[in-house]
N, C-alpha and C positions, 0 to 999 in steps of 0.2 A: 436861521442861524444855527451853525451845528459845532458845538464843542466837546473831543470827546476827550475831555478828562478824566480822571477815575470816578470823581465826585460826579461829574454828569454821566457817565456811564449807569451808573447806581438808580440815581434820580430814575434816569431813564427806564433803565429796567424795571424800577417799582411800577413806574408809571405803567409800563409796558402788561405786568403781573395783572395789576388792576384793570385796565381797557380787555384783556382777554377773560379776566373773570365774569364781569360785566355782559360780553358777547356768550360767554358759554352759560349764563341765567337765560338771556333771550333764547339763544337754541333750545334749548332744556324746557323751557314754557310751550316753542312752536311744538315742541315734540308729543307733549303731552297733551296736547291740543283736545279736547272731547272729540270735537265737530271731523277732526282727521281719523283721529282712535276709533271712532264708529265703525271706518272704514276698514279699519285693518281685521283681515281670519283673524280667527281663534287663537291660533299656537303665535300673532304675535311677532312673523320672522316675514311680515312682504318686503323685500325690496326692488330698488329700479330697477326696469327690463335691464336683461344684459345688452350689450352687445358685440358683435364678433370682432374680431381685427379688422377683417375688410368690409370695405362695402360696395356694392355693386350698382346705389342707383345716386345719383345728383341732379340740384337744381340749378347751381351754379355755370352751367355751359348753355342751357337753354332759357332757363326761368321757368322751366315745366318739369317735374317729377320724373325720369327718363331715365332707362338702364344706361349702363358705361355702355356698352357692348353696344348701345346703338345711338351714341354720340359721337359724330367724326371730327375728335378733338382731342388732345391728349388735357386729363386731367386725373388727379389726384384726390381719396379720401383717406383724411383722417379719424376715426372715430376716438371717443373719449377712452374706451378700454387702451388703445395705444398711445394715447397722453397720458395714460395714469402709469401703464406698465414702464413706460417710458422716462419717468420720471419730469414732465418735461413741466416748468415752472415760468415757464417764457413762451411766446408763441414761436419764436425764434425753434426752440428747443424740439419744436412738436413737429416740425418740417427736416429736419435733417435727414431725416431716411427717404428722402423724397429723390426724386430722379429728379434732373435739372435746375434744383435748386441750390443756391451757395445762402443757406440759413443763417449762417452770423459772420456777413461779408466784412465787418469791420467788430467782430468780438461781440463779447456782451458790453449790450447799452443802454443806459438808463434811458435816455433821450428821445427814443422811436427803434423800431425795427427794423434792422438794416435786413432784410430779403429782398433777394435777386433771383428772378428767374431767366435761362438760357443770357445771359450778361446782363440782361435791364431789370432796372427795380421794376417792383408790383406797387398795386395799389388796395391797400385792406379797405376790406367792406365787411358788415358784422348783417347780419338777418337780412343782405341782400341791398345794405342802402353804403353808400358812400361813406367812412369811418375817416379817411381823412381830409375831408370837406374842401379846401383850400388848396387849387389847385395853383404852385411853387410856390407855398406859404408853407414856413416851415413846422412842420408836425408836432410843435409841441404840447401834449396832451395824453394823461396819463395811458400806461399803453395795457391791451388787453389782458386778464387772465383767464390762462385754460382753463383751471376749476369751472370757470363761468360756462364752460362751451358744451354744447353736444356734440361738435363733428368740426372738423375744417377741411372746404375743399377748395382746390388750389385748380386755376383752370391757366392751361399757360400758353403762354404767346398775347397780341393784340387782342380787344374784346369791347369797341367801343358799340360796336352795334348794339350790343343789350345794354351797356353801363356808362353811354358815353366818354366824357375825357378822361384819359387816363394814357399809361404808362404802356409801354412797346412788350412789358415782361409779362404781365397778364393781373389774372385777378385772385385774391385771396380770400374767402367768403367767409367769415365765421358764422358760425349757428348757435345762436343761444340757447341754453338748458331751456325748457316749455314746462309747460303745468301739465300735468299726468292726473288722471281719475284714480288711479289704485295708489293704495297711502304706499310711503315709504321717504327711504333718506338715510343720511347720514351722518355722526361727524368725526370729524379726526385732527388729530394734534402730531404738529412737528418741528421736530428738533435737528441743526445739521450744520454742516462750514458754514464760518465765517456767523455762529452765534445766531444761525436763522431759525425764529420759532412763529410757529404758525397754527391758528384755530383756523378751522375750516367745517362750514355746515350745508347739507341741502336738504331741503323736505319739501317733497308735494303732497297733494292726496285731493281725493272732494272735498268741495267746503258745504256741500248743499245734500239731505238726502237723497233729489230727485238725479243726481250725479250728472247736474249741467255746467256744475263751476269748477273748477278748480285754481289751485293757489302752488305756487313754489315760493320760497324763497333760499336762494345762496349767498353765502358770506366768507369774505376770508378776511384776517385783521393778520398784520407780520408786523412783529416786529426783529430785524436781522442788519447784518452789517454787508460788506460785498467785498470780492475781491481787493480795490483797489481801500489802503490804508483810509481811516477817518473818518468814512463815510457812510451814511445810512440807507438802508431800502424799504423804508417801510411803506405799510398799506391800512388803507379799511376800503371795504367794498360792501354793499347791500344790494342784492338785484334779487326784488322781490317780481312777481308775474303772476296775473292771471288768466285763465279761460271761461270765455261762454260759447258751449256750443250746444244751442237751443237744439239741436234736430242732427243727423246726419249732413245734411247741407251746408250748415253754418257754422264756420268757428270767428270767435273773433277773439283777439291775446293780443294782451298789453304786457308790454317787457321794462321795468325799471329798471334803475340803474344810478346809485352813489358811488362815486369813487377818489378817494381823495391819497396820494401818494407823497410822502414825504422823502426827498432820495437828493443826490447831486449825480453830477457829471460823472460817468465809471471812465470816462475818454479822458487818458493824460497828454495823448497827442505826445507820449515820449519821442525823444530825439535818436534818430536810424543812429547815432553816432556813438550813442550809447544803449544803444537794443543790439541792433540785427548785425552790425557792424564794427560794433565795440572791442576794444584790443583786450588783452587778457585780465580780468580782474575790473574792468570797468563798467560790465554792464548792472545795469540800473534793475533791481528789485521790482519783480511781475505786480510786487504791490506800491512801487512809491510813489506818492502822490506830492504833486508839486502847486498845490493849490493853497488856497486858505479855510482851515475847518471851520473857522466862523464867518466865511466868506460865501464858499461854494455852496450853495445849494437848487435843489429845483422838487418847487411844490406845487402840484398841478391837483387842482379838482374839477370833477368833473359830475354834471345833472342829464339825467338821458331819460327819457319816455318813446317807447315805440308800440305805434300799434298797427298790428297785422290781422287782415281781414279777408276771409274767403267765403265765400257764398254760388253756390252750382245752382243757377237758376233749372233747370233742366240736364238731360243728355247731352246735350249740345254746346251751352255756355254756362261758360264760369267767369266769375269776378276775381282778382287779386288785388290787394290796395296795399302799400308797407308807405307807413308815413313818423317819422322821426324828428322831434325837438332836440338840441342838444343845448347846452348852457355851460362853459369852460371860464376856467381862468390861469392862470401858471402866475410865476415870479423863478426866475434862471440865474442866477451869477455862475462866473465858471471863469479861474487864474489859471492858466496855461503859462507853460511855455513857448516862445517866440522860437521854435526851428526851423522857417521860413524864410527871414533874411538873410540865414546863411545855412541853406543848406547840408551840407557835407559837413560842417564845425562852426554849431551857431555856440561853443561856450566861450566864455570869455579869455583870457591869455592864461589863466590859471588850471584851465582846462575842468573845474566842479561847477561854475556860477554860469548860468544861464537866465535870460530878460522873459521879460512876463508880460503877457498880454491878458486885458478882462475883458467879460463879454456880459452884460449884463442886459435881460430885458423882461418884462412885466405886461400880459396880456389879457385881455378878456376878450370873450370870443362866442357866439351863439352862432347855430346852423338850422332850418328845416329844408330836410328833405322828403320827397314823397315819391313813390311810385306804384301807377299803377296800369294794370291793365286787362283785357276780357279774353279769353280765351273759348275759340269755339274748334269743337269738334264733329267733325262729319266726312262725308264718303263723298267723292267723286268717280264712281265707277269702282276699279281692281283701287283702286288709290285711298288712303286712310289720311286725312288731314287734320294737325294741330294748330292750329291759327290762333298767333298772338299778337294783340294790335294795341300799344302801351302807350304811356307820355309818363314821365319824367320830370322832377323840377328839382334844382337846389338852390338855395340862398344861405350865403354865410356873409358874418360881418365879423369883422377881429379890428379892433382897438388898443392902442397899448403906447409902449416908449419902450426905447433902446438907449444902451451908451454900449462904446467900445475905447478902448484907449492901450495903457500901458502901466504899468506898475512898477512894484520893488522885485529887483533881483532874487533869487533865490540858487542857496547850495544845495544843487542837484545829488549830491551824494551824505548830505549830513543837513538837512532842511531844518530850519527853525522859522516858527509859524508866527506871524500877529502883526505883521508890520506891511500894509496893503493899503492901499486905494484905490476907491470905485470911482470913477467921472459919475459927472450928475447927467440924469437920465433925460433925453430930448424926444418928446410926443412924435411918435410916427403918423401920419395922415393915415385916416380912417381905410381899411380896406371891405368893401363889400364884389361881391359875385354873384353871379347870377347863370345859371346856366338851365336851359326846358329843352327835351329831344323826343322825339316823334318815333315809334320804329313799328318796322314790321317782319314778322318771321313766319315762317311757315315748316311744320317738320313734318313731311310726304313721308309713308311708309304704305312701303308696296307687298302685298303678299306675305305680309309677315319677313320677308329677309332682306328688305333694304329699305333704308333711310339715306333723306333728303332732306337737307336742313340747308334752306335760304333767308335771308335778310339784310334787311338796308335800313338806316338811322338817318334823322338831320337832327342835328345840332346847333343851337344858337347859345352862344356863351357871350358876360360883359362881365368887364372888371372895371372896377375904377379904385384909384390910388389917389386920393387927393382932387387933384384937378383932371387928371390924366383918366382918358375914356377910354379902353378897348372895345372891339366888338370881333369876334370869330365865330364864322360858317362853316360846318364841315360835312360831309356826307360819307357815311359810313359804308363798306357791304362785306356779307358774310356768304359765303357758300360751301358745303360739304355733302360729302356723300359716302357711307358704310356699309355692307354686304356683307350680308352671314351667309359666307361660302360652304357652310356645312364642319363638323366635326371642331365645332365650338371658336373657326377661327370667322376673324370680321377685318379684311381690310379695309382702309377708309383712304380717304384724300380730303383735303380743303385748306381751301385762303380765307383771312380775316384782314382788320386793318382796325389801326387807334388814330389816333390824335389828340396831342396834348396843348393848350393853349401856353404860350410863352409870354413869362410878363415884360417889362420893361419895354425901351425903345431904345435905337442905335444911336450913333451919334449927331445923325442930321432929323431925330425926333421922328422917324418912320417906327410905325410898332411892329413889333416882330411877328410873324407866320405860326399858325399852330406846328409842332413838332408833328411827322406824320410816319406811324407804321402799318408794314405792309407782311404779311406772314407765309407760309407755303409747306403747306405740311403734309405729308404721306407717313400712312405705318399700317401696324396691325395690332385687332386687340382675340388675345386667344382666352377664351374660357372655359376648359374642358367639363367643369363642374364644378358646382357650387362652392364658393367657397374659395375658389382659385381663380385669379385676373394674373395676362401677362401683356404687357403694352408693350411693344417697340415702335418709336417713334422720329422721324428722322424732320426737319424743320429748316429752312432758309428762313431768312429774318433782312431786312432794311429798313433803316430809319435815317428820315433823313429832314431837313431842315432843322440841323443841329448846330446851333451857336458855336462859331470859331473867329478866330482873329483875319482882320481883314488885311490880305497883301497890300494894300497899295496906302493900308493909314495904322498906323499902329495904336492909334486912341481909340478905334472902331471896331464892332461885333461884327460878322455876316452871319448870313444862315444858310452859306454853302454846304456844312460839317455834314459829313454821313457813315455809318457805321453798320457793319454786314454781318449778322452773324448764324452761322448754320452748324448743323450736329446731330449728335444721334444721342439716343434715349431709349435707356430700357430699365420698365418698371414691372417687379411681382409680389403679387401677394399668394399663399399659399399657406392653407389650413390643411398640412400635411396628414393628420390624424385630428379629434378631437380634443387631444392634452397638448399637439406643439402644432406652432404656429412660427412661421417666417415670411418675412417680406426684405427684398434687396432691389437694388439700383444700382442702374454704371449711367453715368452722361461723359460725352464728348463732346464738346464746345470750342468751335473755332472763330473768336469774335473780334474782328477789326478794323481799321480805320478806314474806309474807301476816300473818303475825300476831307479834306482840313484847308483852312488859309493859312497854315503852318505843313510845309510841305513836307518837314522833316514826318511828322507825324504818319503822314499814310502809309496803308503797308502795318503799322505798328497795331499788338492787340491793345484791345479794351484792358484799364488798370484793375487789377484785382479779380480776372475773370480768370478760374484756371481751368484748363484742357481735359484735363479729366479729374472726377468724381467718382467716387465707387463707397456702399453700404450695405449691410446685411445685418437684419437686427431676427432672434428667433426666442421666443419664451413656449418653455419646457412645464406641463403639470404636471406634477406626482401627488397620486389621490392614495393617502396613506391608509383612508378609512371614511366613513359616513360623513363624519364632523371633519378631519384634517387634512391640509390638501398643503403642497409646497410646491410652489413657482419658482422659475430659474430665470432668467433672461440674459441675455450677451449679446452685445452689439459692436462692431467694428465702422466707423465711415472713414473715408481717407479724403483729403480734400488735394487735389495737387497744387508743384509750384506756380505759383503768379508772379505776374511782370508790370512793373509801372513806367513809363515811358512819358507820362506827362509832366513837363518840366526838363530841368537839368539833368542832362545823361538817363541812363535805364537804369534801373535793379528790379533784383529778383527776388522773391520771397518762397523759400524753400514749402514743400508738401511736409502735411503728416497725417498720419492714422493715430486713430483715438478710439480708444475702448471704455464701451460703459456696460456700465451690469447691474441686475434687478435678482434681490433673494427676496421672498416675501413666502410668511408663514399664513395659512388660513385657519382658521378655526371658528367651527358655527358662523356667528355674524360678524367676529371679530378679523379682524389682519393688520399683520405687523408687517411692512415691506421696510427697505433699504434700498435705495435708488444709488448707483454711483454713475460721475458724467468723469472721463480722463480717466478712468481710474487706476490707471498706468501713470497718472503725475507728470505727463508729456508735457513739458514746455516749449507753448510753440508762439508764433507771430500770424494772425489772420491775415495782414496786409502790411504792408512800408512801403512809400509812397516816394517817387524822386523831390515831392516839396519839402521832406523832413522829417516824417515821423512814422510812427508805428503804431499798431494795436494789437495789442495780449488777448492772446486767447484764454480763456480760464484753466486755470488748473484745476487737477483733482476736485468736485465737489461731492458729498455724499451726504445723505436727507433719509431719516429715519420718519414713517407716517405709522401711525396707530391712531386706524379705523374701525369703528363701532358702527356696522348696519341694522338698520330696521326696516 
């Protein structure tokens, strides 16, 4: 329940004072730790290895440690120095400079991470294991933070052969921060829009003289408000980890993980009629909120333990195991408005009061997943082989109640809060899953200048909802191939394929087909020297056994629905000099309807997918002297217009370009940065949809950090 009165405002904030003083004694104790302090030289100043902008090698496209340059796939890394230069506070946030992807498809969200890659949503995965368990179970579950991450690599297109079911757009991989033998760490404090303040800690180092253990732990606690009026974002986070690795051969690391998120709905679902559409003087405030502050809320926590295990028996095989518990629960209320039933003019004849919908539901939820697999290396003749031979398993169960209904009216243009009713909440039948996949890959490397990457998957997937049993089969296959044709360029080719299991059943009680994508991709990846990657990458895409209305019953689903979508892409990074650094993006995306049981539709693109994308983000050092150094950064992305076509009539949602920027002062261990996102103050619209409504893009935000290294 959230009320923000002045008096609870206050309340809050002490309270707020005290939980971060609290967290800054625990850092302060881990810091001074003896057993770490041992570890650290003399003069006192180790901290975390750097790392550059780019990077050049991922695990994410194979499941084996592999240069870009000789993966024939198009994929994406992030490292943490461009989430921090970046300012990027969201995951959403740390993918924008990315080629092919549309980062905050529907604005910022409390709710889950709306990314899309090439038209189709991704599917997050964190150290490699499936992050959102429940496949079309709705994602609610606090969402990740960068601080936490060491890297994200983004692999796109289909990609069931190594990760089974999932999504036609590809895979988002985060890497969690690891335990490090040499001491060091951090922490830092911030202040910024919308009243956001935030402790932030990391420290690793050995815990043992003989320097076989180590230990990290990271933390953020926020307490901040968000764009949209009333409403809260706050956090605690603890992700404590350790290492044993007894020998060169063996590491084994456990990854913790508390996270408990206190926030509501930032989606008002405002009405296009008073957004994007609205006659002069009528449109509705980027911040107003049509809900109820002691209504809306959504408090999700969440318990995570991962353990990741390697061991090289010899030159020849290696072990990999990553095995993951999870333990969640939420509680959702969320008052919308109703601009659904009409459209074009859902307000009442007074043209301010619009009708209110509630959505209310309460979950608990636990997942293990595991995977693992052996990995042998050896020669057949001129031929160098990686051979991966794995299995796979996940189980999740989610439990909970739902209501939905209707409520009290509210004045859209002069809102008065307190007079609301929730319906009583009705137990939803137990959901459990189960899905185990089998694969195999092989990545041939000939002569040092080509690679060969084959693989085929099966998959057995079961749901049950109640009474109701699914069961889905599918067989996966991957093939590519890359050549280092000399002078640092490598064209590649290859096909992939996903499949997604579809829940429910049709009208006559038949279950539905897993969704199935199929991929086609040619490009090139140029890397003249270190330091610099240039991908062009051009892609076909189909998906097809997608849910559409059936011609001949209009009570009835088919799964004739199919959707095409192909483009070009081009992605670089580029460590111009040692002091500046840039990385840019253009995508073109041409993605739409091949086949509907609504014929009007075909022909028509995908809603909210726009034509072209273009970014270019570049930070500048200036090394003043020994101790003082000042950074620059400027980033421009444009997102173009979108078209929404489902439903009543079309509309369009204009483009815009948005500028952000980074000053940041260094001295010795200390640094003062300044992040700003918009900061041009561009008000725009991410998407509006022909059912009704619209979503706000953020305006100007800007975050003052002062960090203290050691």
């Amino acid at each position: 329940m959230v009320d923000r009165t002045r008096a609870a405002r206050h309340d809050r904030a002490r309270a707020g004072r005290r939980r971060l003083g609290c967290v800054a004694l625990v850092a302060t104790t881990a810091v001074i730790s003896p057993v770490w302090a041992q570890q650290a030289p003399a003069d006192g100043t180790t901290v975390l290895e750097p790392l550059t902008i780019g990077a050049d090698r991922a695990t994410t496209a194979t499941k084996t440690d592999t240069k870009l340059t000789e993966t024939p796939q198009s994929i994406s890394v992030v490292p943490s120095r461009q989430i921090v230069e970046q300012g990027a506070t969201e995951l959403q946030d740390a993918l924008r400079y990315s080629a092919g992807v549309r980062a905050e498809a529907y604005g910022f969200d409390t709710r889950q991470n709306n990314i899309e890659s090439r038209g189709f949503a991704v599917v997050e995965y964190q150290d490699g294991l499936n992050r959102m368990l429940a496949s079309g179970a709705y994602p609610l579950m606090p969402r990740p933070d960068p601080y936490t991450l060491e890297r994200i690599e983004l692999l796109r297109g289909p990609s069931s052969v190594l990760y089974g079911a999932g999504t036609t757009g590809g895979v988002v991989n985060m890497v969690s921060k690891r335990p490090r033998l040499d001491f060091g760490g951090e922490v830092g404090v911030q202040y910024g829009t919308y009243d956001r303040k935030q402790l932030q800690f990391d420290v690793t180092g050995a815990l043992n003289a003989e320097r076989t253990i180590a230990g990290r732990l990271v933390g953020v606690v926020r307490d901040a408000g968000m764009q949209t009026d009333h409403l809260p974002n706050d956090r605690y986070l603890f992700a404590p980890s350790l290492m044993w690795r007894p020998d060169e051969r063996t590491s084994v690391t456990f990854l913790g993980l508390f996270q408990k998120d206190n926030s509501a709905s930032s989606q008002q679902f405002l009405p296009v009629a008073a957004t994007l559409k609205a006659p002069g003087g009528r449109r509705l405030s980027d911040r107003r909120f049509l809900g109820e502050p002691t209504g809306d809320t959504l408090k999700t926590q969440q318990t995570a333990g991962t353990l990741l295990v390697e061991h090289r028996f010899n030159d020849w095989l290696k072990v990999n195991s990553s095995t993951r518990f999870v333990k969640g629960k939420v509680h959702f209320v969320e008052i919308f408005p109703d601009v659904y039933s009409n459209p074009t003019n859902p307000f009442h004849p007074d043209g301010r009061t619009l009708d209110r919908l509630t959505y209310e539901v309460r979950q608990r939820n636990q997942a293990f997943t595991t995977d693992n697999n052996l990995q042998f290396d050896f020669t057949t003749g001129v031929l160098t082989h990686k051979v991966l031979v794995g299995v796979d398993y996940l189980n999740f169960r989610l439990k909970g109640a739902k209501a939905s209904g209707s409520t009290t009216p509210i004045d859209a243009y002069s809102p008065v809060y307190g007079n609301f009713d929730l319906p009583p909440l009705v137990r939803d039948p137990k959901l459990r899953q189960t899905q185990i996949g089998v694969y195999v890959q092989d990545q041939i490397r000939y002569s040092n200048w080509a690679s060969l990457v084959l693989g085929i998957r099966r998959d057995h997937a079961e749901a049950r909802v109640g009474d109701t049993h699914t069961v889905d089969n599918a067989v996966s296959v991957r093939a590519g191939l890359i050549i280092d044709v000399g002078y640092g360029l490598s064209p590649y080719i290859s096909y992939s394929e996903s499949f997604q299991p579809v829940s429910g059943l049709d009208l006559y009680g038949q279950v539905f087909k897993p969704q199935r994508g199929r991929q086609y991709e040619a490009g090139i990846k140029w890397q003249p020297e270190p330091g610099t990657l240039v991908t062009l990458s051009a892609f076909h895409i189909r998906e097809t056994n997608r849910l559409t209305n059936d011609p001949e019953n209009v009570l009835n689903t088919v799964q004739t629905g199919e959707v095409r979508s192909r483009g070009v892409e081009l992605e670089a990074s580029w460590a111009v000099t040692p002091e500046l650094n840039l990385i840019g993006a253009y995508t073109f995306t041409d993605a739409k309807i091949t086949k509907s049981g609504d014929s009007s539709e075909i022909g028509e693109g995908l809603d909210s997918v726009p034509k072209h994308m273009a970014s270019i983000w570049g930070v500048r050092t200036f090394k003043l002297s020994d101790d003082w150094a000042v950074r620059v950064g400027l980033g421009v992305r444009y997102v173009g217009a979108t078209q929404s076509s489902v439903g009543p009539g079309k509309l369009n949602t204009p483009g815009y370009a948005l500028v952000d920027g980074l000053v940041a002062v260094d001295w010795q261990n200390w640094s003062l940065a300044v992040n700003a996102a918009n900061l041009l103050d561009k008000r725009h619209y991410t998407a509006c949809r022909t059912f009704g409504d619209c979503f706000m893009g953020n305006r100007r935000t800007a975050i003052a950090t002062l960090t203290r290294r050691f």
